[in-house]
N, C-alpha and C positions, 0 to 999 in steps of 0.2 A: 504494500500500500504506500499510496505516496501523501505525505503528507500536504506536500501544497497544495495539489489536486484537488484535494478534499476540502483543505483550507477556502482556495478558490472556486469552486463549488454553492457554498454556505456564503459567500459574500458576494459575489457579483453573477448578477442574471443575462440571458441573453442578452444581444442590443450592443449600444455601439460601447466603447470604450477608448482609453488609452492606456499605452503601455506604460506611460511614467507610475498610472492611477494602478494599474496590476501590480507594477514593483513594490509600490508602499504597502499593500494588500499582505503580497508575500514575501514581505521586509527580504528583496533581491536584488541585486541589481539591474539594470534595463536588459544589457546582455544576457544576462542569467534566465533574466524571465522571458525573451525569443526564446531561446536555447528550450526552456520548458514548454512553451506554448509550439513549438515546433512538434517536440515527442510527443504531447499528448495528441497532437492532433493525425500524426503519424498511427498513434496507439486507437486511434478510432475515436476518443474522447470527447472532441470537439472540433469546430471547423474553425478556423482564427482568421482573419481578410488583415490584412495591415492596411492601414492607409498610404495614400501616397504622400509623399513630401512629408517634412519635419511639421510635429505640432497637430498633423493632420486626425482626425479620428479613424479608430479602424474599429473592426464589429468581432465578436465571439459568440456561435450559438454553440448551446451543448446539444450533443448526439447522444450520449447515455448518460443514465440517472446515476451518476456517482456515487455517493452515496446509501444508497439500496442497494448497491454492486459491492459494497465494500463493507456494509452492516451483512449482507449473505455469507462474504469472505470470512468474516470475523467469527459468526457461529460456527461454518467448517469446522476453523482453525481451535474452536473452545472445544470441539468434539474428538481432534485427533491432537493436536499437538500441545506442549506441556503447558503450564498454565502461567508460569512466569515470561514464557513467548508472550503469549496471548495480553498479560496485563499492559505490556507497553502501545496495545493498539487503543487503549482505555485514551492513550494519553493523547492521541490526535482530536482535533479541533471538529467535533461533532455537533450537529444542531443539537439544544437541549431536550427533546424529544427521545432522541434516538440516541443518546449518550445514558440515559436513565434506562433505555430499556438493555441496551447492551450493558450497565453496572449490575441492574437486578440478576440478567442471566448471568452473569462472573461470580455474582456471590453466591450462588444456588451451587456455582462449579465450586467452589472454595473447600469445600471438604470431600472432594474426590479421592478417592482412595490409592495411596503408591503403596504397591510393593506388600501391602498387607501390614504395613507399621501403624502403630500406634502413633498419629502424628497430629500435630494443632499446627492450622495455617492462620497467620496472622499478616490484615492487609498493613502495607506499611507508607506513609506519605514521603519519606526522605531516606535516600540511602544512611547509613553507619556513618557519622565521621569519623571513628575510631576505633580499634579496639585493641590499643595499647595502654592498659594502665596508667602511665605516666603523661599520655596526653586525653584522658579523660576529663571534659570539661561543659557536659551536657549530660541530662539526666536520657535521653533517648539512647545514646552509645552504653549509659551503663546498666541501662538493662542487657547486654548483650554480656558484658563485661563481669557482670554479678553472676552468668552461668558460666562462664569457662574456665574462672582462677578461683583460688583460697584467698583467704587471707592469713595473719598465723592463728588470731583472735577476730573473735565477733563482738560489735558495739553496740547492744539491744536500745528499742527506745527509750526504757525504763532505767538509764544507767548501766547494767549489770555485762558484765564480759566474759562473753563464752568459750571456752578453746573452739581452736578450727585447725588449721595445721599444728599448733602448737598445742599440746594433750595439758599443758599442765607450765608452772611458770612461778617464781620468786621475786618479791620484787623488794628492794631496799633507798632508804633514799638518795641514791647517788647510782644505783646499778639494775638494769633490769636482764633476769636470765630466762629465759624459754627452754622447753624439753619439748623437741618437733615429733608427731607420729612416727611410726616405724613401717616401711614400706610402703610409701604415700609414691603413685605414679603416675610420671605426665604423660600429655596423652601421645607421645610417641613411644610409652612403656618404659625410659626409661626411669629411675628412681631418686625422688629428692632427696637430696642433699641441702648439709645446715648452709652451706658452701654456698648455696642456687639461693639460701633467704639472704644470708649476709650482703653477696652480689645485687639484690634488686634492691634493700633496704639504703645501701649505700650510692646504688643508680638515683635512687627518690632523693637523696638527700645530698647530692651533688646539682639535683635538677634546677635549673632556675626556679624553676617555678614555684619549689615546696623547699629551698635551703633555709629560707628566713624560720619553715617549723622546727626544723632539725636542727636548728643554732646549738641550743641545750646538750644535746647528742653529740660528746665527741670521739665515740670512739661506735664500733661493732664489729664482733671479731667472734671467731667459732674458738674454744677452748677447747674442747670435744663433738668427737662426732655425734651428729644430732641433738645439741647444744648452740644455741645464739644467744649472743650475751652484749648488752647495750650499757653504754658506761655516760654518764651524765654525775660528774662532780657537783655541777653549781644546782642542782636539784630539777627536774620536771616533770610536772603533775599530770601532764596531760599523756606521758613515754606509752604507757598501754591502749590509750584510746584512737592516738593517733595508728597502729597499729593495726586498727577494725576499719579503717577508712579502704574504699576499694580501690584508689591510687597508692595504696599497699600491696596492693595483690602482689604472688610469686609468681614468677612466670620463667619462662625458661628461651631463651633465644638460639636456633640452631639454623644457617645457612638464612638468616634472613626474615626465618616463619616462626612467631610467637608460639609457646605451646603453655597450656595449662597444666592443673589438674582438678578441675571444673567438675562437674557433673555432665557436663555437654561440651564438645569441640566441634570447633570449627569444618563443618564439612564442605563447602560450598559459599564463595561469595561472586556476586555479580551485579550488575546495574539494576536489575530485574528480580535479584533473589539473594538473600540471605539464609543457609540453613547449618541448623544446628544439627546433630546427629550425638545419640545417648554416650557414655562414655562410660564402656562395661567393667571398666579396673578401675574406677573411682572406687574411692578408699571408703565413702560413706555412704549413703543410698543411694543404688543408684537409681537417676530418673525413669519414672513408672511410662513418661514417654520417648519412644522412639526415636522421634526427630520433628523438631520446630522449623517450620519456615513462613520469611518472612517478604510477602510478594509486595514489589513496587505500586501502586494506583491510584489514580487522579485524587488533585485533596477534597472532590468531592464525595466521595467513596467513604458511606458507611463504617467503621471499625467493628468488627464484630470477632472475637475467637473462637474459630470452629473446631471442631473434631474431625480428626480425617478420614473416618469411615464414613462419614454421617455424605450422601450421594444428593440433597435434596436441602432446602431450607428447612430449621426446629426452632422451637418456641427458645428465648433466650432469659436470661436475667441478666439486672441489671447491678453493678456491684460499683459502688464510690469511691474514688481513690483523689487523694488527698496533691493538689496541681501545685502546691506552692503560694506566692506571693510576688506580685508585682511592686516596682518601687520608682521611683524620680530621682536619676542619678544629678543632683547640680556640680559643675567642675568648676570651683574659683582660679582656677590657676592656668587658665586661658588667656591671660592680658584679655580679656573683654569686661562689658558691666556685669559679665557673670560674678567677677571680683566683688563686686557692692553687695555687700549684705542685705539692703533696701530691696535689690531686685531679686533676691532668693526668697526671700519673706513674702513679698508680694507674689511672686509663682505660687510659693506655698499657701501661701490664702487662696489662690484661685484654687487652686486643686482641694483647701478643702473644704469650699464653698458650693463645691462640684464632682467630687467622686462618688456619690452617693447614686450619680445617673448611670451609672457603670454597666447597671446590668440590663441597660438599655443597649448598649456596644456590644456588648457578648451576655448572650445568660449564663454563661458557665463562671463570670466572676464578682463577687460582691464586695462595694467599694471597703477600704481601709483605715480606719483613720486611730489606727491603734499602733500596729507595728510589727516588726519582723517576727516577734516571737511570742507563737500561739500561748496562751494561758497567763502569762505575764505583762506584755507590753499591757500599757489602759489606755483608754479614750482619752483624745485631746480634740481640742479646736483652738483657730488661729484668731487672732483679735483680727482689727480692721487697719489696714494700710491704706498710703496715700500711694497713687500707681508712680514709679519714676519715668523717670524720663533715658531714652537709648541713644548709646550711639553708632547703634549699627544693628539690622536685626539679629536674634539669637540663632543659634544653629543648635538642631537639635537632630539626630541622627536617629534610622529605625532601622530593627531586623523584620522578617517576612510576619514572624509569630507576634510581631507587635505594630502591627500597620494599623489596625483600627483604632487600638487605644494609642496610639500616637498620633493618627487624624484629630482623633477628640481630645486629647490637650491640645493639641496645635490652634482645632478651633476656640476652644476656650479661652485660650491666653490672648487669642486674636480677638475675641468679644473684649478681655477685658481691658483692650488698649495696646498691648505688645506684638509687634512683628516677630514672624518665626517665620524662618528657611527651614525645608526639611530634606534629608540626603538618608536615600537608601542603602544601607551597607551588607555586606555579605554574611550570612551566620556566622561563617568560619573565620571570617577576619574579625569580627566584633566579640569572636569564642578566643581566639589567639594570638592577636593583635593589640597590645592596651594604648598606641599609639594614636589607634581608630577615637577609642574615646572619651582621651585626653585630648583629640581634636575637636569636641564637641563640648559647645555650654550644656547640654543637659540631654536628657535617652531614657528609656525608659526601661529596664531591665526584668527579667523574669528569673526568681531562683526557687529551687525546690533542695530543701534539704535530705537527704541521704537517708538517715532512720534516725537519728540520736538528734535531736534539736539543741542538746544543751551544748556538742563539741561542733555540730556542725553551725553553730553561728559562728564559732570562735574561725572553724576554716573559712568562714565565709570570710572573716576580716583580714586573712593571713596568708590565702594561695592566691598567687600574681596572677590568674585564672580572673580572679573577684573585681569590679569595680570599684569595691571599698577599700582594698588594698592601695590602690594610686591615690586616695585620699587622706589614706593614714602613714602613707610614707612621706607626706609634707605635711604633717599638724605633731607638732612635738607631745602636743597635749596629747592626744590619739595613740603616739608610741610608746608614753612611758602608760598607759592604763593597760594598753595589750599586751608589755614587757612583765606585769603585772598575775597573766595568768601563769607563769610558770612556775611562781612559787605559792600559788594560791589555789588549793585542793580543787578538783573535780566539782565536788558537793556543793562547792560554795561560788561557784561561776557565774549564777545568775545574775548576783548585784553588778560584777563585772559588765555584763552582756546590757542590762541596763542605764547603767551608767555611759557606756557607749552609746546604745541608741538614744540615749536622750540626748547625749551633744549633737548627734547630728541632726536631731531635728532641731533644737534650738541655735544650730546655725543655717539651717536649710541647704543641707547638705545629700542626705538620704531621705526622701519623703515616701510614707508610706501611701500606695496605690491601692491593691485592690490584693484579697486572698481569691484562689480559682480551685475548682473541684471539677473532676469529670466523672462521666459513669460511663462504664466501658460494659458491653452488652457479651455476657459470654454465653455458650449453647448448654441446654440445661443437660446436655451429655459431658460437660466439663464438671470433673469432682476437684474436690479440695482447692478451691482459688482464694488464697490465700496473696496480698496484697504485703510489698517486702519494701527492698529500695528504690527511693525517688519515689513512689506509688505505682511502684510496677507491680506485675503475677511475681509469684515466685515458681517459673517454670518447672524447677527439680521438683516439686510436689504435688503436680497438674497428674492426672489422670481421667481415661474418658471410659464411658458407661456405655457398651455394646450392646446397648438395649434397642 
């Protein structure tokens, strides 16, 4: 199938035309678009007349209904060939008609049965950007991420710390020792080693990204086999929780290709498909499913997890999982009037004189006017400002997952008197790039914590990953409160955590936006869905009902 064809089709009718008017059509060049309008017309498709002379009009009738030729093509192709083909035809420029009825028939196909596995197919809107622990910095990637590695320790919500690779552990205040399982294997079979934690713990803590956590940590070093032992003189409180974070994970590097020792590896990746496959020598249960995959499909596309026996559509439920929180990143340190305190204050007023419409933007999020952190931050409101006055409009920059509530401040701030320019930036540079912005007066960011809300704000302050990080590495006040958690227990973090987000909103610096929740529809042949990190499933525990 050819996409412009189609594209062209759905936009211009018989009748006369120009070729400049088709190029913009089919964002082509002029030549490009003869070149096209030549073949199809060659392929029977249409009849094309050019005009004579430059400027001149020329005529296109169509000879076959397109469209119907290629919605026939498309069920074939859903009947014999695999189904991660077939999703990319999802993604051509279909009338809305006929793009609804070719999703309903895709998703009916969606738990078609390979091979007689036990498998759940899950649609997916963005490929992986990673699946390297250490550049882990989106909660989508670490769903992927949370089934193929360990970690040595688990950091429950509730505080409390589980062994995971590590069976068991001493801990003193200047040294922390781990005792790892015995026979724990990656998924190329070969056998961990203390040697494979030391290597990645000491990867993490050379990383730029996470050396400012590991400061405390000056040493890790194996004394014995199957023994890791972490040496931290000047004290740190946080040595084992950092530890349960999944930018810990083990992992093992050989000729280039990550390897776990997960529950599930990596069987297959492609533009089209992501699949997991069980991993039968895991050391601890192994997954009751087969193999997970995860097929590409318009972002208009349903989310539903099926079962892969299941040939037909089943009744679903529906199950809530916990999306995070929205914020208002302000940057003073742009040489702009983002500098003025007057003009962070009065954004802040607007926003909280107006986040309350929120879930008019999206229903899935409800405005915030409390703070990062559920059960603790409390309700505020902003007095009344006088609007200042600009010397240039502000720049405020958006990713794809934040275009609408980025429209609706944009509009607001513009009710209330302020020019805003806005620049669309790429996930991945605005994921890995802090240059992007620190280029911008203000953005609007989306973060979901991990499972443990009490350590994971502290990361949220402290991996070069965070927004908040570029703002606490220029506020001296800011570094010596964060330098603060190292010798101040676990238990007692929260006044910490408060203490911090109350300066930044009393300098209008991190403004709270909105908390989001979704409900993800799973097939009532899915047992035990059990909701883990970031508010993902926890796939190793999924099981389906051959009923």
């Amino acid at each position: 199938m050819d996409r412009h064809l189609l594209l062209l089709w759905n936009q211009v009718k018989s009748g006369a035309v120009k070729v400049e008017e088709l190029a913009e059509v089919l964002v082509l060049s002029t030549k490009q678009t003869r070149r096209k309008l030549q073949q199809w017309q060659e392929e029977g498709w249409l009849t094309f007349q050019s005009g004579r002379g430059r400027g001149n009009t020329s005529s296109l009738e169509w000879n076959r209904q397109v469209e119907q030729e290629y919605e026939d093509l498309f069920f074939r192709s859903l009947e014999k060939e695999p189904i991660e083909s077939v999703s990319k035809l999802l993604l051509l420029d279909w009338s809305v008609e006929t793009k609804q009825r070719l999703m309903t028939a895709f998703q009916a196909k969606l738990g078609f049965n390979q091979e007689g596995q036990d498998s759940l197919i899950i649609p997916r809107f963005y490929p992986f950007v990673t699946f390297h622990p250490l550049k882990l910095a989106d909660a989508h990637s670490a769903n992927i991420i949370a089934n193929l590695y360990n970690r040595l320790v688990t950091l429950n919500a509730d505080d409390s710390v589980d062994p995971e690779l590590a069976h068991s552990w001493e801990y003193t205040d200047n040294q922390l020792v781990l005792y790892l399982r015995k026979d724990v294997a990656f998924h190329d079979g070969s056998i961990l080693k203390a040697e494979d934690a030391v290597g990645c713990l000491q990867q993490m803590k050379q990383d730029e990204n996470f050396a400012d956590l590991w400061k405390p940590i000056t040493a890790i070093t194996t004394p014995s086999p199957l023994v890791v032992k972490l040496e931290f003189p000047g004290g740190c409180s946080y040595v084992l929780q950092l530890l349960g974070l999944l930018t810990a994970s083990i992992f093992k590097e050989v000729n280039g290709k990550l390897l776990g020792t997960g529950g599930f590896y990596l069987a297959e990746e492609s533009a089209e498909k992501t699949a997991l496959s069980a991993f039968k020598q895991y050391y601890g249960y192994r997954p009751l499913l087969d193999r997970v995959e995860f097929i590409q499909v318009p972002k208009e596309f349903q989310v539903v997890y099926h079962a892969g026996h299941e040939s037909k559509q089943v009744d679903t439920f529906k199950v809530e999982s916990d999306s995070g929180f929205g914020i208002v990143v302000m940057n003073p340190y742009r040489s702009s009037d983002m500098a003025r305190k007057e003009v962070r204050d009065y954004i802040h007023m607007v926003i909280d004189r107006h986040r309350h419409e929120l879930p008019d933007v999206d229903g899935r999020i409800t405005g915030n006017n409390e703070g990062c952190l559920i059960g603790l931050s409390r309700p505020y409101t902003m007095p009344e400002f006088t609007k200042p006055s600009l010397s240039a409009p502000l720049k405020m920059i958006y990713v794809n997952y934040t275009t609408n509530t980025s429209l609706w401040l944009k509009e607001k701030l513009e009710e209330a008197g302020l020019d805003v320019e806005m620049e669309e930036v790429s996930f991945r540079d605005a994921l890995y790039d802090p240059k992007v912005k620190m280029g911008a007066d203000l953005f609007i960011h989306g973060e979901i914590f991990e499972m443990n809300q009490n350590f994971s704000y502290f990361f949220f302050l402290k991996n070069s990953f965070s927004p908040l990080h570029c703002l606490i590495e220029k506020s001296e006040y800011l570094q010596q409160v964060v330098e603060d958690y190292t010798t101040t227990p676990f238990v007692q973090w929260n006044s910490l955590h408060l203490q911090i987000e109350q300066y930044m909103k009393d300098e209008s610096l991190c403004v709270p936006l909105y908390y989001t929740k979704r409900q993800i529809p799973f097939s009532i042949n899915l047992m035990n869905v059990e909701i883990k990190h970031f508010g993902y499933v926890d796939l190793t525990k999924l099981w389906t009902k051959n009923a």
